[in-house]
N, C-alpha and C positions, 0 to 999 in steps of 0.2 A: 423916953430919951430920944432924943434927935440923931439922926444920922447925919455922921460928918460928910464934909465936903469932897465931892468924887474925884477919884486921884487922876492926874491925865501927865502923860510924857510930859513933859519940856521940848520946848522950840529946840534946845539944842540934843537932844537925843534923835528925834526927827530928823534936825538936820544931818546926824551923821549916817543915819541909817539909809536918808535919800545919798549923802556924799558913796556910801557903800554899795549902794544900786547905781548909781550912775559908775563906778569904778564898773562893778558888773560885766554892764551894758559895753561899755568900753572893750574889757577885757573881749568878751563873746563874738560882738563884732568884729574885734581882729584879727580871733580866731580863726571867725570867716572867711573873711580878704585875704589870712594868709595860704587857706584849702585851697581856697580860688587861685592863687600862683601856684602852688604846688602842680593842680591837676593842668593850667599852662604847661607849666614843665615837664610833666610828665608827658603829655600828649606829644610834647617835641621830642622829647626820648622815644616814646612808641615808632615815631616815624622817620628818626634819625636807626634805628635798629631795624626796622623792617628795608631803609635804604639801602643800610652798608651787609645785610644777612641777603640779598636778592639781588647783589652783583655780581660782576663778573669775578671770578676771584684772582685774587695776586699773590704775587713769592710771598711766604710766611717769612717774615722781617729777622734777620741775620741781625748778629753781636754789634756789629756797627748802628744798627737803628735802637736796641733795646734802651738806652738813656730816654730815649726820646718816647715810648709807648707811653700813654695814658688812656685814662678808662673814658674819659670826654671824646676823643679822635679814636681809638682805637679799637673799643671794644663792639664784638661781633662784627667784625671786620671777616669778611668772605677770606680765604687764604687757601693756598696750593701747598704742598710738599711732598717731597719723595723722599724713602732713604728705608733705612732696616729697624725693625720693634724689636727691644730687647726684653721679650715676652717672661723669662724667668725674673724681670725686675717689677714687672705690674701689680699694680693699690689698687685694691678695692673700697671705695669712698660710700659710705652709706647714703643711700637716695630715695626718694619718693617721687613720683613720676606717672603718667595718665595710665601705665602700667601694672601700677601698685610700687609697692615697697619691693628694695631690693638694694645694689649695688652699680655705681658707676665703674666703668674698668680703666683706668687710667694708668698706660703704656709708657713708657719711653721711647721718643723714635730717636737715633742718631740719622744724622739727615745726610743728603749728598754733601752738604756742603761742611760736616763734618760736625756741629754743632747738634745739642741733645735738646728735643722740645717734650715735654709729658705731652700725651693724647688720649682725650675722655674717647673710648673707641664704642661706648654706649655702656647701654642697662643690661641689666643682668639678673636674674630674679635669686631669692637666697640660694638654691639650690645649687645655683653654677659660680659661686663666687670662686670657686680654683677653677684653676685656667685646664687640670687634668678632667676635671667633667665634662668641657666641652671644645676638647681634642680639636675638632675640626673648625673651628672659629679662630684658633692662633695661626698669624701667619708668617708665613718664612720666607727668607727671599726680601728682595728690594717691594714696596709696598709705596702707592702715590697715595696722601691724604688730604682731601677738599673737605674741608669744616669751617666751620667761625672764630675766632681767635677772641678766648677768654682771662680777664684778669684773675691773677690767683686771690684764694679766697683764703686769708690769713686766718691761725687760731683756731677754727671750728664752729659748728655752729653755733644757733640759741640757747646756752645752759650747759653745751655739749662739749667740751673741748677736745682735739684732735690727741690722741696720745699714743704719739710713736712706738710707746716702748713696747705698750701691747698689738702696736700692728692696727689701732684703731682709728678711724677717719671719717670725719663729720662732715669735711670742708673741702675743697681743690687746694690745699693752700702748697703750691709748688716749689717754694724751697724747702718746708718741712718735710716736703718728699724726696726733694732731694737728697735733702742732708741723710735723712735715714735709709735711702737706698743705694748712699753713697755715688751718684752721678755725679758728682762734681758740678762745674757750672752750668745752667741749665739756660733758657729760655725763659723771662718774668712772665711767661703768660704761658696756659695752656692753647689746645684746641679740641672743640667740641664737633665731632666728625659726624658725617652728613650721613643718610641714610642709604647708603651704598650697601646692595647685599651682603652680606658675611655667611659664608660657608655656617649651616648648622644654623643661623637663622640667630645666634647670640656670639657677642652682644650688638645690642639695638640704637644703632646709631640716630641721628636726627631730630632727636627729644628736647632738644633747646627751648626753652619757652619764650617767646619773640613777643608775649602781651601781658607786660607784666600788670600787676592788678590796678585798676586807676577807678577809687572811691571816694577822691577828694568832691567831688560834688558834693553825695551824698552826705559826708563830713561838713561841708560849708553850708550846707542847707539846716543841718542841724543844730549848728553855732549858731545860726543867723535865727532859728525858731527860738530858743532860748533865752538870746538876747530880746527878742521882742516879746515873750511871756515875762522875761523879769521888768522889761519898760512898763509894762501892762500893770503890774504890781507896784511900782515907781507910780505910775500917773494916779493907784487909785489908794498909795498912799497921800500923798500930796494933796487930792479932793479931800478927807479923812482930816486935814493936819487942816486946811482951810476951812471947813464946815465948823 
């Protein structure tokens, strides 16, 4: 008996499977181009933050400028203040840091000019997260603070949400601390205070990380590989559909 006639695609199933490789190719390459902006932008962020964190620092910005703060002009912005920590009101915010795990200490100062700003006053390993373990790091008295001026971090982190009612904090997110620590009107931004010694050696101020991660290269190098393997597959369907 004869063997039937060998089955082969259709032009048009070809053609949609090249229409589906070139969308692909398409799609990958853009991918790329758009890594390649991203890590522009980031590089400008890197050195827009290393600018405004290595200057001279200025008055921490009063009620009258707070409309106007944003995280584009403002954030880590060098800043001065003076005034009194209202140490029985301080959050401890869960953190990870080149230290390890542990907690940020985040204070209330009322300021001279009578206005309440939070202050991340540093790290603190599990052990000292009450302020009665390490006695000599609370301080009293009028207290001046040069830090970097941080936008608050709403809600909580990754998966983790902030939840007040147990006292629990994922995030800086500063009116949630407010509201629960009952400060009233506060300052929309923290600050993350410089590494100025502290009595007792905690908590550890200066921990800010000034270089945040920039792997868009890496990313766009790898869109751009795959898009040229799936061309590669493209071109030698195509010889395949022409033979």
């Amino acid at each position: 008996m004869s063997a039937g006639p060998e089955r082969r695609s259709s032009p048009l199933a070809f053609a949609s499977i090249g229409f589906l490789m070139a969308l692909g190719v398409a799609a990958l390459t853009a991918l790329g181009i758009w890594q390649l902006e991203r890590r522009a932008w980031k590089l400008t962020l890197i050195g827009q933050i290393a600018e405004r964190a290595h200057s001279a620092p200025a008055r921490a910005p009063g009620p009258e400028l707070w409309p106007r703060i944003s995280p584009a002009h403002d954030a880590y912005r060098r800043i001065s203040v003076a005034g009194e920590f209202l140490n029985d009101l301080e959050t401890p915010v869960q953190a990870v840091t080149r230290l390890g795990g542990g907690f940020w200490i985040l204070t209330p100062l009322r300021t001279a000019e009578g206005f309440i700003v939070l202050v991340n006053r540093g790290f603190v390993p599990p052990n000292l997260r009450s302020a009665a373990a390490r006695p000599a790091g609370v301080p009293g008295g009028e207290s001046t603070v040069t830090g970097l001026l941080r936008i608050s971090e709403p809600k909580g982190a990754f998966l983790r949400a902030n939840d007040p009612g147990s006292d629990r904090w994922y995030s800086r997110d500063v009116a949630a601390i407010a509201e629960a620590r009952k400060l009233g009107r506060v300052a929309p931004y923290f600050i993350d205070a410089d590494a100025a010694p502290v009595p007792g050696g905690f908590p550890v101020g200066g921990l800010t990380v000034l270089d945040p991660p920039n792997n868009h290269l890496t990313y766009a190098l790898t869109w751009f590989t795959l898009a040229i393997m799936l061309l590669g597959a493209a071109v030698r369907l195509a010889r395949r559909t022409v033979a």
